[in-house]
N, C-alpha and C positions, 0 to 999 in steps of 0.2 A: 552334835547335830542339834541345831535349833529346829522347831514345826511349830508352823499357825496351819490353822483349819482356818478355811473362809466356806461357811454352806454357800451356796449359790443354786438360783433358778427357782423354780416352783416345789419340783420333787426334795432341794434344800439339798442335795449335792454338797460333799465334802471333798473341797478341792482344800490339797496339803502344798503348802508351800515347803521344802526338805532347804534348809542351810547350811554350809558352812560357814560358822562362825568366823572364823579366821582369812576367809579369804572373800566373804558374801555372794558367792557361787551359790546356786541353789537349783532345783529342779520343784517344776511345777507337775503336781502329779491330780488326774480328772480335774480339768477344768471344763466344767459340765456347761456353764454358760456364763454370764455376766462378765465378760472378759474386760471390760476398762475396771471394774471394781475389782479384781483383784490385781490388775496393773498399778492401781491406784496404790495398794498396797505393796507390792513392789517397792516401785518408784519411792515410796516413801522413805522405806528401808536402806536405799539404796542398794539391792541387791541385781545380782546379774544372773541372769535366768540361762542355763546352758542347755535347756532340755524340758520338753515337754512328753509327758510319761503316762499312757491313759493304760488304764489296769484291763478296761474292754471298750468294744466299741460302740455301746450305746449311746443314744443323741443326750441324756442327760450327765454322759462324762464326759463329752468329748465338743459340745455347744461350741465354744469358746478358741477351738484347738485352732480355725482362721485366721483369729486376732492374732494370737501371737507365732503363728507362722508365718503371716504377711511381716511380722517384724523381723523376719530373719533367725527364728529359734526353732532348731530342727524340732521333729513330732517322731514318738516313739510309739511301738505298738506292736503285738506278737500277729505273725502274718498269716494265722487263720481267724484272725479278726479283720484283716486291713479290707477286704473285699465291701462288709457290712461299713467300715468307716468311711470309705469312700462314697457311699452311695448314702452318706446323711445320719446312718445309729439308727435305724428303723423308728426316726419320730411318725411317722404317718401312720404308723401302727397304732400310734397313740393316743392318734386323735390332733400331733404337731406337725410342723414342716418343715418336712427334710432339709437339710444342710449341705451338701456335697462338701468335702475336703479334697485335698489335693493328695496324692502318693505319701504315707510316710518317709519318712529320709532314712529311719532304721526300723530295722526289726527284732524284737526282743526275741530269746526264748532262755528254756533252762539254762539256770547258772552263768547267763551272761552276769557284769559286773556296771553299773550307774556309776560315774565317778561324776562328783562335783566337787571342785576346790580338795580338802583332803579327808574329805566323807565318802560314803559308797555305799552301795545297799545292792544287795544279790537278788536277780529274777529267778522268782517259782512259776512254775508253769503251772496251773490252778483253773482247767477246765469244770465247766459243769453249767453255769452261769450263762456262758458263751463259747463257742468251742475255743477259741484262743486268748481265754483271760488268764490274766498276771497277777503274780501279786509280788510286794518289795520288801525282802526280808534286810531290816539291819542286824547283822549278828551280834556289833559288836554291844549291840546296848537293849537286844531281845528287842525289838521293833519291828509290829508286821502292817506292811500297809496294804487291803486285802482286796478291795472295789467292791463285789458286791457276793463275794464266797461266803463271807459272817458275818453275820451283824451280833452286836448284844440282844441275847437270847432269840438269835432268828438265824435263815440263813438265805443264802438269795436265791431268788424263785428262776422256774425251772420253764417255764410256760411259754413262753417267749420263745419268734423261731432260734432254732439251733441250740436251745436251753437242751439238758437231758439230765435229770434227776440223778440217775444211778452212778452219772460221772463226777455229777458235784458228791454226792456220798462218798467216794469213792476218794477223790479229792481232800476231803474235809478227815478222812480215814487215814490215809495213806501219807498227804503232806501237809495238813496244818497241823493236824493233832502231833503228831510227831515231834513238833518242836516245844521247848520248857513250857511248864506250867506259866513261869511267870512270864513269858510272852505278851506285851500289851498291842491290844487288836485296835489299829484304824482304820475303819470299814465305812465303803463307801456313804453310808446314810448313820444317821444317829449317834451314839455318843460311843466312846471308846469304851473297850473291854478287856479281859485276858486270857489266854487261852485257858488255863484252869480252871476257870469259873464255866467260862461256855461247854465244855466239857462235861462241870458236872451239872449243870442248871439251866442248859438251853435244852427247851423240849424238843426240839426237831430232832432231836441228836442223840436220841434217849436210846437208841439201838446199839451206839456204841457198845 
């Protein structure tokens, strides 16, 4: 599996492009906004986008989800998110303006399976964030792509409606930590990490 990160937006949004090498199948995972720029990079590649795959439904992961639905590529989402995504990702909380989206075409949850071309990445179900956030485990190559569960030495804030602390804890306890040390973290904002290290060197997490 090939990954480009493209940040996008103001908040700088880590939208992952996932490939298969072999067949240029790919899936577009938070595409928070600037949808022709990362078309741009598409098209370049000549890759063919089977899936659009947003980790929650906030307005800075999901800006862009429009664009490329109006082109005909279904939008994925765990469906105690899809209520908040339809009605825009609470930008107006933010001070932005809202978006309205149309229906997801699917709905994720535990252990369903992402196929593109002959790659595939497994959904974790990874509340705390948002009640229905995801995150996309590659087994086969220790690859976690997380939205806004962990960051390097951070983890996502809880403040926000439907955020609840004790469940990301809880989350972070029960199904990220769980998986290998060498696990490398792609999280929605800032640069990659691995589980290991967050483990032992991200202070939010000192409770462990």
């Amino acid at each position: 599996m090939k990954i480009y990160r493209i940040p996008v937006g103001m908040l700088e949004t880590n939208c992952y492009i996932l490939i298969c090498p072999d067949t240029k199948k790919a899936i577009i995972v938070d595409p928070g906004d600037e949808g022709e720029k990362i078309d741009r990079f598409i098209k370049s590649e000549g890759l063919d986008p089977v899936m659009v795959v947003n980790t929650h439904s906030h307005y800075d992961h999901i800006g862009a989800d429009r664009y490329f639905h109006e082109q005909g590529i279904p939008i994925a989402i765990n469906s105690k998110d899809a209520e908040l995504f339809m009605s825009g990702g609470g930008a107006a909380i933010l001070g932005a303006a809202d978006v309205p989206n149309d229906a997801p075409d699917r709905l994720l949850s535990e252990g369903d399976i992402v196929e593109f071309g002959n790659q595939k990445v497994q959904v974790l179900f990874t509340p705390g964030h948002t009640p229905g956030h995801i995150s996309l485990y590659d087994a086969a190559e220790k690859r976690l792509f997380c939205g806004d569960v962990l960051f390097c030495r951070s983890v996502g804030r809880t403040d926000l409606p439907g955020g609840n602390h004790w469940e990301l804890m809880k989350t972070l306890s029960d199904k990220i930590f769980t998986l290998p040390d060498e696990t490398k973290v792609y999280p929605g904002h800032g640069d990659t990490t691995d589980i290991g290290s967050e483990k032992k060197y991200n202070p939010c997490i000192n409770w462990l």
